[in-house]
Structures are given as C-alpha cells and as structure tokens.
N, C-alpha and C positions, 0 to 999 in steps of 0.2 A: 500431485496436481498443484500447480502453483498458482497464489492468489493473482486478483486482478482487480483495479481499482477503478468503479461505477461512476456514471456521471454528476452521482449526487455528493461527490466531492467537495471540501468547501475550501480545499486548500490552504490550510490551517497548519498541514507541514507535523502533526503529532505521529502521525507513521512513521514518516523518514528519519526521524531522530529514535523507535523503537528499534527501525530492520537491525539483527545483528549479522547480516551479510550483505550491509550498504547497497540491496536491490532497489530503492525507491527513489524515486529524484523528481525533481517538477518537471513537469511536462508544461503543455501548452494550455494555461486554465485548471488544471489537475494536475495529482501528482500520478505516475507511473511506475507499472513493477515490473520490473525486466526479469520476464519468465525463468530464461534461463538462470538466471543465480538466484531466485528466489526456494525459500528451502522449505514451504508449507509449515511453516513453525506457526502462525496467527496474530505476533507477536503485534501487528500494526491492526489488528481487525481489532484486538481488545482495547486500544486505545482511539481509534476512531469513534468521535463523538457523533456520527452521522451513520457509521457503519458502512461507511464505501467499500472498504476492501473485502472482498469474497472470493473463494474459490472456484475457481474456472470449471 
C-alpha cells in the first residue's frame, strides 16, 4: 500500500530528498507521491516534521 501525502503538508520539501525511489515531487501547495513507484518503505513519513505522509 503506497503512502499519500495529507493536507497538513507544510512543504518543507524533507520527504522528497528521503524517497529512495524519487516518488515525491511538489505538487500544487504540497508535495505528492506517485502511487505507483512509491515502494511503502516510510522513508519520508520518519522525517516529516508534521507527519503528512501516511499510508493509503
């Protein structure tokens, strides 16, 4: 189940430099995880200072 990133985002950007399969990228106001290549690793949920990213 691949993670997904909630609206309490702050756009901080500390995710997309964790993903090690470059799933995250800024979206509009947020950043976004393209389901499909994301690999449920967590890797951006432990460094989220807000805890936006969660499992679908």
């Amino acid at each position: 189940m691949a993670y997904k990133i909630a609206d309490t985002c702050i756009s901080c950007g500390a995710c997309e430099a964790e993903c090690p399969v470059s799933a995250i990228s800024a979206g509009d106001g947020l950043y976004v995880i393209d389901a499909n290549t994301c690999i449920d690793c967590g890797a951006c949920a432990n460094v989220c200072p807000v805890g936006a990213p969660a499992q679908e």
